[in-house]
matplotlib code that plots the C-alpha trace (Angstrom):
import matplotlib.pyplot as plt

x = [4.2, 3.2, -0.5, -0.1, 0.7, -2.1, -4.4, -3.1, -3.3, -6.8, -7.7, -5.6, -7.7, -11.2, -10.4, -7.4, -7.6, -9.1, -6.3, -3.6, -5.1, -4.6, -1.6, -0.3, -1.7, -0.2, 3.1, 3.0, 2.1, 5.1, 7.5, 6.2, 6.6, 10.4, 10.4, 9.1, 11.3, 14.6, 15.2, 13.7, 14.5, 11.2, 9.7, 6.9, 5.5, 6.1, 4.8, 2.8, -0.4, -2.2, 0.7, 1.1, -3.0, -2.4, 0.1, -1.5, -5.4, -2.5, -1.3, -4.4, -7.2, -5.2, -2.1, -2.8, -6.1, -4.0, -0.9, -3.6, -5.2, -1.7, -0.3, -3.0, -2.5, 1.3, 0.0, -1.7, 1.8, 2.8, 4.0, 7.6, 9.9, 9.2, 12.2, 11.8, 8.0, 9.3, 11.7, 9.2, 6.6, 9.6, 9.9, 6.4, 6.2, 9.3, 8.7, 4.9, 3.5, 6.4, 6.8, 3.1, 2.5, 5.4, 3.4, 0.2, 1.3, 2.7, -0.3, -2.5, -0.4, -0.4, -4.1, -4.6, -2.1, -4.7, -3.1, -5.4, -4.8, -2.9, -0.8, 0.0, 0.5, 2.8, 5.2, 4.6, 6.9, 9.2, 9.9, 8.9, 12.3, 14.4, 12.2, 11.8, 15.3, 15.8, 12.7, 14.7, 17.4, 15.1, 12.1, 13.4, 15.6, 12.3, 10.2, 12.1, 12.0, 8.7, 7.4, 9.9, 9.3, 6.1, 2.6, -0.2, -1.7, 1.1, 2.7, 1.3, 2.3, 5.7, 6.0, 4.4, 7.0, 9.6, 8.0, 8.4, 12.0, 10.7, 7.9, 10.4, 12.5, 9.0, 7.8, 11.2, 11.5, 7.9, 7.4, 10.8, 9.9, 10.6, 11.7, 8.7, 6.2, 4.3, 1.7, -1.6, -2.3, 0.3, -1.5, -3.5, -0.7]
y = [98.1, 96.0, 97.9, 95.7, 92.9, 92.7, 93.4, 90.3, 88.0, 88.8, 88.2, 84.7, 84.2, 85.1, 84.1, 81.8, 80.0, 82.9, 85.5, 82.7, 82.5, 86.2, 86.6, 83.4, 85.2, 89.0, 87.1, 85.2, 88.0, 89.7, 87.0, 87.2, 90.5, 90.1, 87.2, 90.2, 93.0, 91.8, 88.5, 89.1, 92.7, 93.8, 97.1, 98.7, 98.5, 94.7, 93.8, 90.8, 91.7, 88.5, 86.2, 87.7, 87.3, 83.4, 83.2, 85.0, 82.5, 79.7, 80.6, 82.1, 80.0, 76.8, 76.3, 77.7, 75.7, 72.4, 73.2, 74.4, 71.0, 69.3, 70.6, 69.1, 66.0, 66.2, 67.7, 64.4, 62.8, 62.9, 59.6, 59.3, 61.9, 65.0, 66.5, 64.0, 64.7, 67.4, 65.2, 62.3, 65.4, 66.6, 63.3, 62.7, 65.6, 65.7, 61.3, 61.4, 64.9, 67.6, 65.3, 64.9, 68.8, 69.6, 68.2, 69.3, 72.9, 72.7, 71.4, 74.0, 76.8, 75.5, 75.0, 78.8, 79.7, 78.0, 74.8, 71.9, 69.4, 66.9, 69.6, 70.8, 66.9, 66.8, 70.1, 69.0, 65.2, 67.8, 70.2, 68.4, 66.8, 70.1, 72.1, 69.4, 68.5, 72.3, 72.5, 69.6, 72.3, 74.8, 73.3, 70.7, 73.3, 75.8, 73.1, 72.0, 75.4, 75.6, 72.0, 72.8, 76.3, 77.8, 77.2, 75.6, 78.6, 80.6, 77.6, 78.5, 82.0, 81.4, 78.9, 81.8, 84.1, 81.6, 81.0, 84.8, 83.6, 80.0, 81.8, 83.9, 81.0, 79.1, 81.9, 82.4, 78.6, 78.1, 81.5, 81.1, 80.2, 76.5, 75.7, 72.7, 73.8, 77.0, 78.8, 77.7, 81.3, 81.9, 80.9, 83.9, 86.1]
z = [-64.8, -61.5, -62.9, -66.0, -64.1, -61.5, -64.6, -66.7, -63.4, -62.7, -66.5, -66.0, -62.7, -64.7, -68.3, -68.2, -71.9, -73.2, -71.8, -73.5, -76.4, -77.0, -75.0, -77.6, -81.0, -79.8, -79.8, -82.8, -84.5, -83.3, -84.2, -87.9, -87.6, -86.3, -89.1, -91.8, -91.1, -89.0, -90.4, -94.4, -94.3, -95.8, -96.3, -94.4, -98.3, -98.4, -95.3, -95.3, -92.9, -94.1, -93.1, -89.7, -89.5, -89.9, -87.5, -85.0, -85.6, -85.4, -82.2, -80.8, -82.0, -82.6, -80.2, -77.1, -76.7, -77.5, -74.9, -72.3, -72.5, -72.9, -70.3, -68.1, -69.0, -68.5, -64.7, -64.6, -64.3, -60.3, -59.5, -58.3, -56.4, -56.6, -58.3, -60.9, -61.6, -64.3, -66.1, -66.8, -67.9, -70.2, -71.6, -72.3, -74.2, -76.2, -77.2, -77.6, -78.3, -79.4, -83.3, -84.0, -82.4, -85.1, -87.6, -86.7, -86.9, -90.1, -91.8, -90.1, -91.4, -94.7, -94.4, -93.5, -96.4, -98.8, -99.6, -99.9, -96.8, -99.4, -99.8, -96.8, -95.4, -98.7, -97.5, -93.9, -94.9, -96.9, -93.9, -90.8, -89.9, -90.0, -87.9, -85.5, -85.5, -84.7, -82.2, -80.1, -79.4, -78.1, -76.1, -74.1, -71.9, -72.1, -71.0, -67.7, -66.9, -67.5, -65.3, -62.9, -62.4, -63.7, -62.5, -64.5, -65.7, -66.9, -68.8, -72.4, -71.9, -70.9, -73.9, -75.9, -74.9, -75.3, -79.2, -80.1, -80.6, -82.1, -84.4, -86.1, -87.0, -88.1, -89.9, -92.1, -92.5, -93.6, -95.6, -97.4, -101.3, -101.8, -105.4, -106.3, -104.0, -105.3, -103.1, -104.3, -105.6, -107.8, -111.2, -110.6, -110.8]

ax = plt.figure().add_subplot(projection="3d")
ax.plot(x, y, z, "-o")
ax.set_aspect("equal")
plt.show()
């Protein structure tokens, strides 16, 4: 195990948005996995491979290069005590970035579903204030952790690992069928 560990630090010191964009995409992956066969009880035979593919491009190629940058900025913020240098990043982040981030993943996922960008802003009004409602209950407290106690370059993993948790929840919410909003596809069934 400390093998695995030395190995992922020194791909964090060489690599670092590259190693958490993969690191992010692995665990995305895995919380629509979770999402597929704890939460919807599916079958190994009605596994969604293709879902869990978008997931894991939103996470990888999407998120993680948007909190690494973001969380720069927020490192930018140093004025102050110390021991209050966290709270004002938190704040930042939850008043000015965590609504629009909300909304900005929601519209890419419907984008890599195949929904037209109308469409996806459309469902993004429809389900954006119950996820983010639900999102202010989880990352506030995972966030002070994370400016208080986690350094720069292992802030997008630790939010990753603290999304396996938050990407099942996404996952079900997004993926479950809404009543006046059918997948773009489904005439061609």
């Amino acid at each position: 195990f400390a093998v695995m560990i030395g190995w992922y630090q020194r791909c964090m010191a060489a690599r670092p948005l590259l190693t958490q964009m993969i690191t992010s995409g692995t665990i995305s992956g895995t919380g629509d996995v979770i999402a597929q066969f704890a939460i919807e009880k599916r079958t190994l035979r009605e596994y969604d491979a293709v879902r869990t593919a978008r997931f894991v491009v939103l996470a990888g190629g999407i998120i993680a290069p948007v909190l690494n940058r973001w969380f720069f900025v927020l490192e930018k913020i140093r004025s102050g005590p110390a021991k209050l240098v966290p709270l004002k990043r938190l704040a930042v982040d939850q008043v000015f970035f965590a609504p629009g981030f909300n909304a900005f993943i929601l519209v890419c996922l419907r984008v890599l579903e195949g929904y037209s960008p109308s469409d996806a802003v459309a469902q993004c009004k429809r389900d954006w204030f119950g996820i983010w409602s639900t999102s202010i209950k989880v990352w506030p407290v995972a966030n002070l952790f994370n400016f208080y106690l986690v350094p720069l370059q292992m802030r997008v993993v630790f939010v990753q690992f603290i999304a396996l948790f938050w990407n099942s929840y996404l996952s079900y919410v997004t993926q479950a069928k809404l009543p006046n909003a059918p997948h773009p596809h489904e005439a061609d069934y």
